[in-house]
Phi, psi and omega in degrees: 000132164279126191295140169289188182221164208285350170296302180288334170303286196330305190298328205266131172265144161192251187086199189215121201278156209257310212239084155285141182310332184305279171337281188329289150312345187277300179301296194316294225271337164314305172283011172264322180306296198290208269328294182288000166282332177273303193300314180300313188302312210274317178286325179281327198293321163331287202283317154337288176281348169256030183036064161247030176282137170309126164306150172265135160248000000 
């Protein structure tokens, strides 16, 4: 590995990109929770109304 010198230092750049895959997946995985939350939601109010709820024993 080489040192760099005080030009290319100046020139180098770096940070944290606004749309990283880590955000990204964060979201994907956000909109899966909100789905199986509808789809449960969606199943229970069903079985409700159509009186199929399991006894409790």
């Amino acid at each position: 590995m080489r040192e760099l010198n005080q030009e290319e230092l100046v020139q180098t750049r770096g940070g944290v990109s606004i749309t990283s895959s880590s955000l990204i997946n964060s979201f994907a995985n956000a909109v899966k929770v909100l789905l199986d939350l509808g789809r449960s939601l969606g199943s229970s109010i069903r079985r409700i109304e159509s009186d199929q709820i399991c006894p409790i024993k």
